[in-house]
PDB file of N, CA, C and O in Angstrom:
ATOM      1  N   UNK A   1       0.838  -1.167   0.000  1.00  0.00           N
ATOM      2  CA  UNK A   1       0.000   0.000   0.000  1.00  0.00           C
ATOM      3  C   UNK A   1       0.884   1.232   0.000  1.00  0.00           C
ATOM      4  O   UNK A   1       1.916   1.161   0.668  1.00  0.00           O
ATOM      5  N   UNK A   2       0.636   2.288  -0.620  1.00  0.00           N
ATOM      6  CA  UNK A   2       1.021   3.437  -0.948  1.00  0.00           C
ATOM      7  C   UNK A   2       1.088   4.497   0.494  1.00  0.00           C
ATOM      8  O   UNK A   2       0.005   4.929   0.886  1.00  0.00           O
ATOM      9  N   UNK A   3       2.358   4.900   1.261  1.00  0.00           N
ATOM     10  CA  UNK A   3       2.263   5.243   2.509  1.00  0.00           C
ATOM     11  C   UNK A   3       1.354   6.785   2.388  1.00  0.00           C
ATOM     12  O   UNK A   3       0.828   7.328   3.360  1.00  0.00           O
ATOM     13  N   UNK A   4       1.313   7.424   0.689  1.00  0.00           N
ATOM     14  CA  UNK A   4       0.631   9.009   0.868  1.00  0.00           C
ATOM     15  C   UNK A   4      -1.037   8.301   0.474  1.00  0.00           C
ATOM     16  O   UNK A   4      -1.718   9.094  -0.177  1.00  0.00           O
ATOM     17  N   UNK A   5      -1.668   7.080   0.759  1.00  0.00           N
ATOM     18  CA  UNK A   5      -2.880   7.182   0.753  1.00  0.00           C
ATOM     19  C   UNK A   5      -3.632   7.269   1.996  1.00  0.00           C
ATOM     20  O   UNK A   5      -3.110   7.123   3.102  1.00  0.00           O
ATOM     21  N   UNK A   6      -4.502   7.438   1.858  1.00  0.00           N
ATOM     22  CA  UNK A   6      -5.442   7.640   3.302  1.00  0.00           C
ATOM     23  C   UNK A   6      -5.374   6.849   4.301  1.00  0.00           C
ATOM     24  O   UNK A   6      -5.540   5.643   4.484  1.00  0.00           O
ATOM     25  N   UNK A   7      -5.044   7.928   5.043  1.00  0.00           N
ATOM     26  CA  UNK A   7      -4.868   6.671   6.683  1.00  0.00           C
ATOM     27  C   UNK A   7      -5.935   5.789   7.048  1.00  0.00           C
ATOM     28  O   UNK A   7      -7.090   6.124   6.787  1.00  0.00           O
ATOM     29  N   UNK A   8      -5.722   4.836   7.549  1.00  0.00           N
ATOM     30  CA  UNK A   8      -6.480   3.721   7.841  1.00  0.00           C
ATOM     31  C   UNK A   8      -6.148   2.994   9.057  1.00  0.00           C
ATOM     32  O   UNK A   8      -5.144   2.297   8.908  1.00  0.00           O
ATOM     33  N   UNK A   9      -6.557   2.950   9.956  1.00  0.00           N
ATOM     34  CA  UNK A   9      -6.029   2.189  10.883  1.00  0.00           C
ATOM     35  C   UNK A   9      -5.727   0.639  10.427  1.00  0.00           C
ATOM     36  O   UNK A   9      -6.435  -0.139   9.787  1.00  0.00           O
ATOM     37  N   UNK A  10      -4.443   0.480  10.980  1.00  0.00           N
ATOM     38  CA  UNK A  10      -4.162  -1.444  10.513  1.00  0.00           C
ATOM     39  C   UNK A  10      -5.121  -1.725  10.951  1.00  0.00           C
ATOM     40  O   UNK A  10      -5.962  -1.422  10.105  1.00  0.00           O
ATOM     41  N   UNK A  11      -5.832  -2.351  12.210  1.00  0.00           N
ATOM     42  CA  UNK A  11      -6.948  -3.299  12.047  1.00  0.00           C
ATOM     43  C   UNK A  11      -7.578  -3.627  11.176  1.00  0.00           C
ATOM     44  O   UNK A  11      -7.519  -4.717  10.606  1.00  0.00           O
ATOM     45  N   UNK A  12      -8.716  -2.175  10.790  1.00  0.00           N
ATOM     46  CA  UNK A  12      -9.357  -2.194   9.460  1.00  0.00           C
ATOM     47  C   UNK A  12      -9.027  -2.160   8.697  1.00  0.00           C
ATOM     48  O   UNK A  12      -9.774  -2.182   7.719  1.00  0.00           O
ATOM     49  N   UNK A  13      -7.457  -2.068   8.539  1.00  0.00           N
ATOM     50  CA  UNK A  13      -6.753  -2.693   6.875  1.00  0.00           C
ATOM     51  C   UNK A  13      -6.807  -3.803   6.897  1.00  0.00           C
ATOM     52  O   UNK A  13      -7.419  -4.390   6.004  1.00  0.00           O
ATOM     53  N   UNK A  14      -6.189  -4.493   7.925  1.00  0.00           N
ATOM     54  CA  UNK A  14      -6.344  -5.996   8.114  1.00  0.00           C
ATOM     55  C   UNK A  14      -7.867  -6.550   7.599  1.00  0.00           C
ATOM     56  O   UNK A  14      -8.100  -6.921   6.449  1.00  0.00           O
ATOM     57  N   UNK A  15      -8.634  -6.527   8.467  1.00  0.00           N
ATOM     58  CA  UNK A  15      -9.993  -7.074   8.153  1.00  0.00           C
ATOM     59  C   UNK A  15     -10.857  -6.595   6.865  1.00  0.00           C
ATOM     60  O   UNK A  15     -11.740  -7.248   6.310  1.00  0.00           O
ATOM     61  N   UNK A  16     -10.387  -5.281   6.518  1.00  0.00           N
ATOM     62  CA  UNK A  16     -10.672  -5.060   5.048  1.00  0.00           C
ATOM     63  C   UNK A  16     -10.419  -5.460   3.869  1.00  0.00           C
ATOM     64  O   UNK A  16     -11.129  -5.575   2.870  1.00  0.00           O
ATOM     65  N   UNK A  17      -8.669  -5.789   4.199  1.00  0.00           N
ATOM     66  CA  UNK A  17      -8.419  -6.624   2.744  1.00  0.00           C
ATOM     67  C   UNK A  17      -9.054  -7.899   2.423  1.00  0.00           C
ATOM     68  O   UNK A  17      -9.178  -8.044   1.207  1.00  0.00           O
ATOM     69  N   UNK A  18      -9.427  -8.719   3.015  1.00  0.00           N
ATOM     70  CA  UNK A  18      -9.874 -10.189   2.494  1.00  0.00           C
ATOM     71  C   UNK A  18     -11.237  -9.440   2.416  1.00  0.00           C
ATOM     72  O   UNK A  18     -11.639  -9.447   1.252  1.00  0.00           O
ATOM     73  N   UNK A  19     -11.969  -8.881   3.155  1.00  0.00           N
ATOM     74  CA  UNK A  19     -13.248  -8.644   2.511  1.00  0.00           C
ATOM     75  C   UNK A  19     -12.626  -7.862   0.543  1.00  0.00           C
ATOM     76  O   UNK A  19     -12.662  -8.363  -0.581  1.00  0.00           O
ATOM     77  N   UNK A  20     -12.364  -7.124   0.827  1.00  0.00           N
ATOM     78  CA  UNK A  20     -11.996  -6.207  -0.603  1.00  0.00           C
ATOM     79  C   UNK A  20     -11.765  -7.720  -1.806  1.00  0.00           C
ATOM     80  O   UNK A  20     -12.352  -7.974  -2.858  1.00  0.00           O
ATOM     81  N   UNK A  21     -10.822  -8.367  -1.175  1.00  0.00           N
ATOM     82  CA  UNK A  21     -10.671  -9.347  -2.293  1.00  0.00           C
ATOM     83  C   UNK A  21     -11.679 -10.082  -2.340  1.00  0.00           C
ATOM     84  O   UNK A  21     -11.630 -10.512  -3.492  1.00  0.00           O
ATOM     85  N   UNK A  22     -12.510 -10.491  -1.893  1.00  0.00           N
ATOM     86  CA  UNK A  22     -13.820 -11.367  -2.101  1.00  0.00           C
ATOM     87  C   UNK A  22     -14.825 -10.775  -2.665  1.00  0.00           C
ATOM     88  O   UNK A  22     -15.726 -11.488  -3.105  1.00  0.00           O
ATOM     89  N   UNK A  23     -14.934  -9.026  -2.813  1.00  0.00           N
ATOM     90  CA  UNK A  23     -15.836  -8.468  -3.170  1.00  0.00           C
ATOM     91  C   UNK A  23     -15.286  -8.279  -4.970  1.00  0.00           C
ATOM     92  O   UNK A  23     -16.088  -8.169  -5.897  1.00  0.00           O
ATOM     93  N   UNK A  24     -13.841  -8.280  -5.123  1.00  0.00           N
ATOM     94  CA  UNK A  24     -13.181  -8.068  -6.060  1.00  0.00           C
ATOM     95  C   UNK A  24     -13.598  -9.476  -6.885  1.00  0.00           C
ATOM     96  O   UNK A  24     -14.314  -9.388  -7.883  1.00  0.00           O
ATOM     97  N   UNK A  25     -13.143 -10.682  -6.444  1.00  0.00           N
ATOM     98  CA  UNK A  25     -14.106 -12.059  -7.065  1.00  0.00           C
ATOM     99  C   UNK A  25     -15.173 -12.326  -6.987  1.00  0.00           C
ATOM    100  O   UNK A  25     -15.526 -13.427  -7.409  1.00  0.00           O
ATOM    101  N   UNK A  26     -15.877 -11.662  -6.564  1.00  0.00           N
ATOM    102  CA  UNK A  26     -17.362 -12.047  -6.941  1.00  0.00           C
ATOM    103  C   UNK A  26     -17.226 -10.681  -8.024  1.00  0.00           C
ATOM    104  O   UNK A  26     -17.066 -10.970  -9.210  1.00  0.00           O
ATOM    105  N   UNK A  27     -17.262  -9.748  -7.789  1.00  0.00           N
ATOM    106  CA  UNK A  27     -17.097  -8.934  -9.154  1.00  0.00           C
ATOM    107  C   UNK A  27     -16.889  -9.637 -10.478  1.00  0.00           C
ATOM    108  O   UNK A  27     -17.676  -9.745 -11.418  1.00  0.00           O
ATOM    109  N   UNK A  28     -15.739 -10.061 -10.352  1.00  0.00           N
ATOM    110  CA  UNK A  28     -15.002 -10.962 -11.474  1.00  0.00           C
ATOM    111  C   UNK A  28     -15.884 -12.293 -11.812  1.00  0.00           C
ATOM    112  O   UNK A  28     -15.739 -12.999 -12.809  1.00  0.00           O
ATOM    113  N   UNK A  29     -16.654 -12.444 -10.958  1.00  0.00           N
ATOM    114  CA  UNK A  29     -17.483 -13.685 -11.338  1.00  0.00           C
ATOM    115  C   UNK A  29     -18.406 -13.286 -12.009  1.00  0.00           C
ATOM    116  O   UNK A  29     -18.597 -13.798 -13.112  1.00  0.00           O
ATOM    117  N   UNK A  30     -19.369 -12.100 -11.456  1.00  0.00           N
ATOM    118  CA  UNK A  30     -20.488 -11.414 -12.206  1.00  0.00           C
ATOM    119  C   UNK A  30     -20.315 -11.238 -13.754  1.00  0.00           C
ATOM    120  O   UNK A  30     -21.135 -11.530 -14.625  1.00  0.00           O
ATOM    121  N   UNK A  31     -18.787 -10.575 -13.934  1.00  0.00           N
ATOM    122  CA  UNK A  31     -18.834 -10.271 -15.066  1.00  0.00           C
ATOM    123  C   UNK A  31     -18.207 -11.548 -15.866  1.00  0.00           C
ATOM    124  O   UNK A  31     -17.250 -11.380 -16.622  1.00  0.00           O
ATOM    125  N   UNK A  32     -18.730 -12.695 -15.685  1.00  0.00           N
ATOM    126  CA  UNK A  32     -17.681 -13.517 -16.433  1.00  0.00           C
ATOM    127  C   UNK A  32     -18.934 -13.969 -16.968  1.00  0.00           C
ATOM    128  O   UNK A  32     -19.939 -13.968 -16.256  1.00  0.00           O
ATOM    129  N   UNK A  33     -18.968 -14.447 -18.445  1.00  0.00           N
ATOM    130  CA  UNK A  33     -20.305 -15.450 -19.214  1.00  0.00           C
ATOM    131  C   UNK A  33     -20.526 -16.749 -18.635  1.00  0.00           C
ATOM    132  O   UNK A  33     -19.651 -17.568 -18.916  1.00  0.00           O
ATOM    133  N   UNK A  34     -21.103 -16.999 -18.184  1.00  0.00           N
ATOM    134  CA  UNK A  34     -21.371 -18.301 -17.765  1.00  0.00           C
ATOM    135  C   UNK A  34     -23.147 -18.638 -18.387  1.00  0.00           C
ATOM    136  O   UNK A  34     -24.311 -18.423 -18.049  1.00  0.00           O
ATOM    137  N   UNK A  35     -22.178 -19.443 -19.740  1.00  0.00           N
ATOM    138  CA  UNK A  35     -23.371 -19.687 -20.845  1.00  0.00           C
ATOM    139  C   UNK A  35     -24.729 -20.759 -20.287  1.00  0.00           C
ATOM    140  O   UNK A  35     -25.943 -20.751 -20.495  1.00  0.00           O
ATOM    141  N   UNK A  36     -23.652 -21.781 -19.361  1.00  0.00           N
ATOM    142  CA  UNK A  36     -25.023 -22.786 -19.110  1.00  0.00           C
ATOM    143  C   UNK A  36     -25.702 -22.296 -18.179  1.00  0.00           C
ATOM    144  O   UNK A  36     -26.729 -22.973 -18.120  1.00  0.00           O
ATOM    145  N   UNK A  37     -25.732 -21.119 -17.042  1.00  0.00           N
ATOM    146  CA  UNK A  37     -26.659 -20.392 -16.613  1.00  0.00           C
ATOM    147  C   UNK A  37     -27.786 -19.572 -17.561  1.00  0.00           C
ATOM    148  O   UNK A  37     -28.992 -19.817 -17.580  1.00  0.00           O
ATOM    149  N   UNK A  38     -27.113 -18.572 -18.316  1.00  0.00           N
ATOM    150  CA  UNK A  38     -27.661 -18.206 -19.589  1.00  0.00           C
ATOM    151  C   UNK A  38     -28.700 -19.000 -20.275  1.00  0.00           C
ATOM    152  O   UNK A  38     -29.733 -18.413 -20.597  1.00  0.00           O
ATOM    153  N   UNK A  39     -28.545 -20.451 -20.582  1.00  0.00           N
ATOM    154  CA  UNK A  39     -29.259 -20.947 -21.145  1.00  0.00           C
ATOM    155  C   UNK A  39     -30.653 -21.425 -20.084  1.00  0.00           C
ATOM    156  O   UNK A  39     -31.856 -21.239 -20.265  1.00  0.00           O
ATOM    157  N   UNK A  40     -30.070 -21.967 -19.167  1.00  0.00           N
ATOM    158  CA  UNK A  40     -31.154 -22.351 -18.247  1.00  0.00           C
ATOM    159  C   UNK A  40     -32.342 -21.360 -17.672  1.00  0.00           C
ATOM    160  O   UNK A  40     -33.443 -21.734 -17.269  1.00  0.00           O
ATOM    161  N   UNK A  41     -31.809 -19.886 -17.735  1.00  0.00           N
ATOM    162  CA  UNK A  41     -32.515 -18.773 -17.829  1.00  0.00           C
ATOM    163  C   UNK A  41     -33.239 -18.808 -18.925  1.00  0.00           C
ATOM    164  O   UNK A  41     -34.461 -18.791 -18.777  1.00  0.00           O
ATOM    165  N   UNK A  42     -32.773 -18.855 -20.061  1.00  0.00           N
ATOM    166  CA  UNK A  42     -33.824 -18.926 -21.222  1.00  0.00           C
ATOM    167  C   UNK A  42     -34.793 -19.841 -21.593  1.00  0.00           C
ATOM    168  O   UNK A  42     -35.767 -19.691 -22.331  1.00  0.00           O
ATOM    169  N   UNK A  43     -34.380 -20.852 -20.958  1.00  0.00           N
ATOM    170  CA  UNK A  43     -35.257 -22.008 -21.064  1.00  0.00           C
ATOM    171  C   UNK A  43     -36.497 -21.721 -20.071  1.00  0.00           C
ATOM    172  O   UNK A  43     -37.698 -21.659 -20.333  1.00  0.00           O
ATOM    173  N   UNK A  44     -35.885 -21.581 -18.975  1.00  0.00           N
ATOM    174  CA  UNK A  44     -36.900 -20.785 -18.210  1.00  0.00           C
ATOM    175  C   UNK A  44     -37.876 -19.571 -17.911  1.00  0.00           C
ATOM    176  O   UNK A  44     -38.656 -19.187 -17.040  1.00  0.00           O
ATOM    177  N   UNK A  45     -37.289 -19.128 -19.359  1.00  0.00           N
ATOM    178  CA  UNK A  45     -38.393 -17.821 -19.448  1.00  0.00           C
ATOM    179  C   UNK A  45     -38.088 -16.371 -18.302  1.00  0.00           C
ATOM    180  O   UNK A  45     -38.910 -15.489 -18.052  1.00  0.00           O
ATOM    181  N   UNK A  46     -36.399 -16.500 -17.642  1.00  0.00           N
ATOM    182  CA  UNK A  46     -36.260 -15.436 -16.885  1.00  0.00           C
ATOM    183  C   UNK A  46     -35.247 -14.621 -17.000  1.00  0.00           C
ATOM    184  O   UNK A  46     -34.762 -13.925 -16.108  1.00  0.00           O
ATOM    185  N   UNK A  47     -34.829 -14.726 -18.417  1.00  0.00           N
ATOM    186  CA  UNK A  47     -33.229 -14.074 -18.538  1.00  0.00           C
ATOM    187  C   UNK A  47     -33.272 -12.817 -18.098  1.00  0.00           C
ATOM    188  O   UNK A  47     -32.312 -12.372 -17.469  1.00  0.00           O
ATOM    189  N   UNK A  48     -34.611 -11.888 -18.406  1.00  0.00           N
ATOM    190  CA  UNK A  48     -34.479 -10.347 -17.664  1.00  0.00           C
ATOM    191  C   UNK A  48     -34.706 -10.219 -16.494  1.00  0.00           C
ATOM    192  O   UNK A  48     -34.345  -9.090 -16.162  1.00  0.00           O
ATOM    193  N   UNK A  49     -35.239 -10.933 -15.416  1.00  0.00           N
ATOM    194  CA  UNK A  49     -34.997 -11.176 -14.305  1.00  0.00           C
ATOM    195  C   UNK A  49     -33.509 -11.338 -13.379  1.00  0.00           C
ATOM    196  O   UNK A  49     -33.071 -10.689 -12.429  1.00  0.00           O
ATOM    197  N   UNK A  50     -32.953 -12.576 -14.176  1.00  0.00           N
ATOM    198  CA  UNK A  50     -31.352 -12.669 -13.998  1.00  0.00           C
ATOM    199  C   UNK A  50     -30.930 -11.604 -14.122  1.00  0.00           C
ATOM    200  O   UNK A  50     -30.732 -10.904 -13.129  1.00  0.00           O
ATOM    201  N   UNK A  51     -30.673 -11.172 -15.362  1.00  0.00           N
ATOM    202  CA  UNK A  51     -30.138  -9.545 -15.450  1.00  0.00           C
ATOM    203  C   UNK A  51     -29.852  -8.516 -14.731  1.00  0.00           C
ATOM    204  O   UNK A  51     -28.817  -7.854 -14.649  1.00  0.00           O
ATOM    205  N   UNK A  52     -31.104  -8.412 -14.085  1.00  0.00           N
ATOM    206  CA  UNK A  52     -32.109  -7.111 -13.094  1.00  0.00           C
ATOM    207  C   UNK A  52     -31.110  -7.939 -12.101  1.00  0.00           C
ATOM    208  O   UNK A  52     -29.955  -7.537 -11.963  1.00  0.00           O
ATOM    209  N   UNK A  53     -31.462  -8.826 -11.575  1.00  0.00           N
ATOM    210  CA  UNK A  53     -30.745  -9.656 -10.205  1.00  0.00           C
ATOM    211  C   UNK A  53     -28.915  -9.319 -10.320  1.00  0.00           C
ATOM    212  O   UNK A  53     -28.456  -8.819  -9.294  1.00  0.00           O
ATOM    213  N   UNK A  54     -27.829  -9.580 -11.558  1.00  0.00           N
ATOM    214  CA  UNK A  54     -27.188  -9.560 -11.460  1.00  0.00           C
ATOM    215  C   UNK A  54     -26.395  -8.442 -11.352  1.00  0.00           C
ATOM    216  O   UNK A  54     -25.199  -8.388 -11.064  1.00  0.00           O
ATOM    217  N   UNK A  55     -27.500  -7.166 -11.719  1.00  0.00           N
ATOM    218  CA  UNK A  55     -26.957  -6.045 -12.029  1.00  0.00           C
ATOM    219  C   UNK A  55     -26.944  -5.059 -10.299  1.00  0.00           C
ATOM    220  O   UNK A  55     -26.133  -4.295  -9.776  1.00  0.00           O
ATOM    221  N   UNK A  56     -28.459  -5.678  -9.845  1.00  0.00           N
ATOM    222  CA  UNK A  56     -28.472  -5.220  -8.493  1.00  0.00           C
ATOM    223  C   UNK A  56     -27.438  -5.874  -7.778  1.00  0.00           C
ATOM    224  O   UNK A  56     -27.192  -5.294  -6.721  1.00  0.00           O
ATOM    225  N   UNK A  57     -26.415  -7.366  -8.086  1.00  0.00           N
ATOM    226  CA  UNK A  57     -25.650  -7.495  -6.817  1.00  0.00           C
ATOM    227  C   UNK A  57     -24.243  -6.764  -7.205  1.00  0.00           C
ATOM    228  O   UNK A  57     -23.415  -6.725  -6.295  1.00  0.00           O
ATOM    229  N   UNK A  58     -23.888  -6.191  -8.432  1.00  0.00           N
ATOM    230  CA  UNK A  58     -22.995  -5.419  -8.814  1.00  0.00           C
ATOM    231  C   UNK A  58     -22.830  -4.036  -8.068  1.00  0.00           C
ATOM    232  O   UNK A  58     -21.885  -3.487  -7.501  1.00  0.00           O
ATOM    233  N   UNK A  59     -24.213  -3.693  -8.319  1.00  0.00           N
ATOM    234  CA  UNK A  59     -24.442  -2.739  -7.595  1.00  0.00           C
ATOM    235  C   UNK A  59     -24.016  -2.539  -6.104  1.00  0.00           C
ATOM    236  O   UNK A  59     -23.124  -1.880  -5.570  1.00  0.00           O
ATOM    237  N   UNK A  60     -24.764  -3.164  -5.752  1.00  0.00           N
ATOM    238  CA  UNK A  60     -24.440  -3.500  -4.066  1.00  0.00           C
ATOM    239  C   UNK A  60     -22.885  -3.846  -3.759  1.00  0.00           C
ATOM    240  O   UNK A  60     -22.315  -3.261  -2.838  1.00  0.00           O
ATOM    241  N   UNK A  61     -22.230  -4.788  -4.534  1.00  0.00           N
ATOM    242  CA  UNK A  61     -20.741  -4.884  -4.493  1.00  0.00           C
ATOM    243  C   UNK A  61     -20.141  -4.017  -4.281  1.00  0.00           C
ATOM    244  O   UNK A  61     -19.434  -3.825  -3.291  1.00  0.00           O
ATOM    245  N   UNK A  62     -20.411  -2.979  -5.654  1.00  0.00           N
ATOM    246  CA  UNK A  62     -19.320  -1.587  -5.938  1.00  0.00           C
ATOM    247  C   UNK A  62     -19.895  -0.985  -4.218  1.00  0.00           C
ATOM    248  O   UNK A  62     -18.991  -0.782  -3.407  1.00  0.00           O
ATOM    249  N   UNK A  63     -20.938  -0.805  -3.890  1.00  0.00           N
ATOM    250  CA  UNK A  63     -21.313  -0.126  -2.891  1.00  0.00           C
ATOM    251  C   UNK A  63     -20.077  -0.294  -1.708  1.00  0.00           C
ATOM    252  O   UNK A  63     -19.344   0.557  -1.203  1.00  0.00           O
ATOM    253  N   UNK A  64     -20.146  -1.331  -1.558  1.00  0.00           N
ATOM    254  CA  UNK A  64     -20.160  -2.451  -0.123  1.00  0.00           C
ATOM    255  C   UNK A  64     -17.753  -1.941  -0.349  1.00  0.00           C
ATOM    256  O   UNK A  64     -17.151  -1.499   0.630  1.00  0.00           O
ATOM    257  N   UNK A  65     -17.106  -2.149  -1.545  1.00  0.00           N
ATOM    258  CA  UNK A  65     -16.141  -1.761  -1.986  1.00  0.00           C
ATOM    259  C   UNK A  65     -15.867  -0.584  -1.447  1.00  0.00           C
ATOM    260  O   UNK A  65     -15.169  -0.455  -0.441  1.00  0.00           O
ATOM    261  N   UNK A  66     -16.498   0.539  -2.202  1.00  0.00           N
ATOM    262  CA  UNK A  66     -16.388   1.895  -2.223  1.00  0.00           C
ATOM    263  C   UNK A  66     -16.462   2.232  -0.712  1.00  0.00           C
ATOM    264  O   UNK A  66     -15.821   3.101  -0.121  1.00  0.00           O
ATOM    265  N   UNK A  67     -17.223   1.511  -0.291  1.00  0.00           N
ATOM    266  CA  UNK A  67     -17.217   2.415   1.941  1.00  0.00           C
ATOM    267  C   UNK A  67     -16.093   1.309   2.214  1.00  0.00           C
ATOM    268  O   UNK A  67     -15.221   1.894   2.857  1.00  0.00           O
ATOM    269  N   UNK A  68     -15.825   0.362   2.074  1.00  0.00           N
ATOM    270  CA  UNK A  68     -14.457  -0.429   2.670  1.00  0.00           C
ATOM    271  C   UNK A  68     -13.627   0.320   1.991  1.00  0.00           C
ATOM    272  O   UNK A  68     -12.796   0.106   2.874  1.00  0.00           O
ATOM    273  N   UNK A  69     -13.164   0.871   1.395  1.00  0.00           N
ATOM    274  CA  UNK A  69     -12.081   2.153   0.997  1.00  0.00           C
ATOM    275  C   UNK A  69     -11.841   3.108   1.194  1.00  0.00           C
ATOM    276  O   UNK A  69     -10.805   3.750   1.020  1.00  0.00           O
ATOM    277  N   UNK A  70     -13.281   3.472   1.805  1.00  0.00           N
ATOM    278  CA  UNK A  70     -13.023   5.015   2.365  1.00  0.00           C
ATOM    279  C   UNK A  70     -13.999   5.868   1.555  1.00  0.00           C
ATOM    280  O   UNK A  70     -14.355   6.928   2.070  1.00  0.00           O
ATOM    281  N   UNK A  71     -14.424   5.575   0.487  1.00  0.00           N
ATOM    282  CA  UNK A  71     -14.773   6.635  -0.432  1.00  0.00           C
ATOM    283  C   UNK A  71     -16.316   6.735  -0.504  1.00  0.00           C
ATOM    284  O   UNK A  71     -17.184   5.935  -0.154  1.00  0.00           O
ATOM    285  N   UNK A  72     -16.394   7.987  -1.078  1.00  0.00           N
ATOM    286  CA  UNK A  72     -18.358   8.683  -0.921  1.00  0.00           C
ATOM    287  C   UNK A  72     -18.603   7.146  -1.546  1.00  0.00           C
ATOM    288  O   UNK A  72     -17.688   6.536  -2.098  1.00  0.00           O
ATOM    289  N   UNK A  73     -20.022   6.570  -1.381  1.00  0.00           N
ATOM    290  CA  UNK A  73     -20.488   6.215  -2.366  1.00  0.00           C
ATOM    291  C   UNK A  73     -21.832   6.669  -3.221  1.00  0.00           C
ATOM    292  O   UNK A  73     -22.891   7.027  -2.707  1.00  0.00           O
ATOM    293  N   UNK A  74     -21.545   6.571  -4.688  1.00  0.00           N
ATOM    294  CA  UNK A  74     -21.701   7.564  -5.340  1.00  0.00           C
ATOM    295  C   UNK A  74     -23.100   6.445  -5.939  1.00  0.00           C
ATOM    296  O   UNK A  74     -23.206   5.238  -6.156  1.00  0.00           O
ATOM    297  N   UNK A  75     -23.956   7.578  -6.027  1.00  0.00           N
ATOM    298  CA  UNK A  75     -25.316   6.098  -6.075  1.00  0.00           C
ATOM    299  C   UNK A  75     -25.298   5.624  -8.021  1.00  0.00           C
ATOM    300  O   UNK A  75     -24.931   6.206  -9.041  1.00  0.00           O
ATOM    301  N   UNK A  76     -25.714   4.713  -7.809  1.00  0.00           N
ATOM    302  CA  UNK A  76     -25.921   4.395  -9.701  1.00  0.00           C
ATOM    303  C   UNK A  76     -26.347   5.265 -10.567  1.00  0.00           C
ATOM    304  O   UNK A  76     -27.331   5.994 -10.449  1.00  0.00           O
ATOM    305  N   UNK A  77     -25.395   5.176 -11.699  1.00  0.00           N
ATOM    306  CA  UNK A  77     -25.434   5.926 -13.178  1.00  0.00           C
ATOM    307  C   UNK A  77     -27.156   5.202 -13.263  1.00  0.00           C
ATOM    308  O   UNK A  77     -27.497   4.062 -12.948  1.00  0.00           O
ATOM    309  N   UNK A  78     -28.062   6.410 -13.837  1.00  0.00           N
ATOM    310  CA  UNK A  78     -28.965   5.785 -14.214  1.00  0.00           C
ATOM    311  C   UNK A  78     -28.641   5.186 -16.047  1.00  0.00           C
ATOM    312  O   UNK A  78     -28.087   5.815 -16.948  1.00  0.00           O
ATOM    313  N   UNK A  79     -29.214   3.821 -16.079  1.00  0.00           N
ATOM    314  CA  UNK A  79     -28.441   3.347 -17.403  1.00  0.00           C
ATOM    315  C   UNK A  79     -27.216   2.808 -17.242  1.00  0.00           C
ATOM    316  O   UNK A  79     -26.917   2.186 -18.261  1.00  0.00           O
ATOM    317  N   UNK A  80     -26.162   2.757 -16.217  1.00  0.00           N
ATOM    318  CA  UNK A  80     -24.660   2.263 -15.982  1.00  0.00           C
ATOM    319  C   UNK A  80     -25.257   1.104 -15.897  1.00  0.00           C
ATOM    320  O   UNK A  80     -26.238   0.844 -15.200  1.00  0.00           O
ATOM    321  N   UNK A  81     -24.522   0.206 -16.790  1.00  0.00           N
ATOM    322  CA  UNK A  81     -24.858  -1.387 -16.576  1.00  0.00           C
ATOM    323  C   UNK A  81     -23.628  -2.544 -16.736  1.00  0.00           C
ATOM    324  O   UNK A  81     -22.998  -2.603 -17.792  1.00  0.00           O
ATOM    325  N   UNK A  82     -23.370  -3.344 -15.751  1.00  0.00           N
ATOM    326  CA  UNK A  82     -21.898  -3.719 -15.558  1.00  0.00           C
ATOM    327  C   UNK A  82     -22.086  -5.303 -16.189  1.00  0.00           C
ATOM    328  O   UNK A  82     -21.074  -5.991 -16.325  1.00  0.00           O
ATOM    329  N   UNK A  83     -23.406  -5.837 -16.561  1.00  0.00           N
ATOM    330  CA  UNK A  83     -23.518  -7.368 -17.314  1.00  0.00           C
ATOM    331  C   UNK A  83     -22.825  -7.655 -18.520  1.00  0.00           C
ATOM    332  O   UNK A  83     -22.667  -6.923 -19.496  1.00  0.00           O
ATOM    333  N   UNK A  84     -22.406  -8.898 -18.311  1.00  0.00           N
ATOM    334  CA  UNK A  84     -21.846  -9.272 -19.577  1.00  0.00           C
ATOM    335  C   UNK A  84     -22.615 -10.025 -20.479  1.00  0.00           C
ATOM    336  O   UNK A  84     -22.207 -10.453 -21.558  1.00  0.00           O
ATOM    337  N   UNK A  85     -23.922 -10.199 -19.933  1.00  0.00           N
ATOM    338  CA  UNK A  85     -25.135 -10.844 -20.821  1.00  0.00           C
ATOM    339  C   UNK A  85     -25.695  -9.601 -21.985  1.00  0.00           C
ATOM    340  O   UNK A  85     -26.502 -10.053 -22.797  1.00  0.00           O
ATOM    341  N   UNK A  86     -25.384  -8.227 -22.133  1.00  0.00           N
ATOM    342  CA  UNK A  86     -26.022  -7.687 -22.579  1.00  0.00           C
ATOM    343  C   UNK A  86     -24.589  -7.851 -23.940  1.00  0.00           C
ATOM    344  O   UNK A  86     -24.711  -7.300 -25.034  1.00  0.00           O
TER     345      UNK A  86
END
């Protein structure tokens, strides 16, 4: 870590980083294609549902990120959309 960034007490660096990285892989999971979900959605008649669902836990991620860092969080771009189904 960069010693001119924002102070942080170690503890909550400590206990922040493994959260940060878990929020960072599930990120990375969200945005990854995972076709045989995809399909089973379609078969099922709920792919815009999924969507709506995957986009709200993105959402909530970046949220949940952004205050474990320190920073405002800044509410959703209306239209910002982070799926890789689209």
């Amino acid at each position: 870590m960069d010693p001119v960034s924002t102070p942080v007490s170690t503890a909550t660096s400590r206990l922040a980083t493994p959260r940060l990285d878990a929020i960072n892989l599930m990120l990375r999971d969200l945005h990854t294609r995972h076709d045989e979900i995809r399909h089973r959605a379609a078969f099922r008649g709920c792919t815009s549902e999924l969507l709506t669902l995957q986009q709200e836990l993105v959402d909530y991620l970046l949220s949940k990120k952004n205050s474990l860092q320190g920073a405002d969080t800044p509410r959703p771009e209306e239209g910002l959309n982070y799926n890789s189904f689209t």
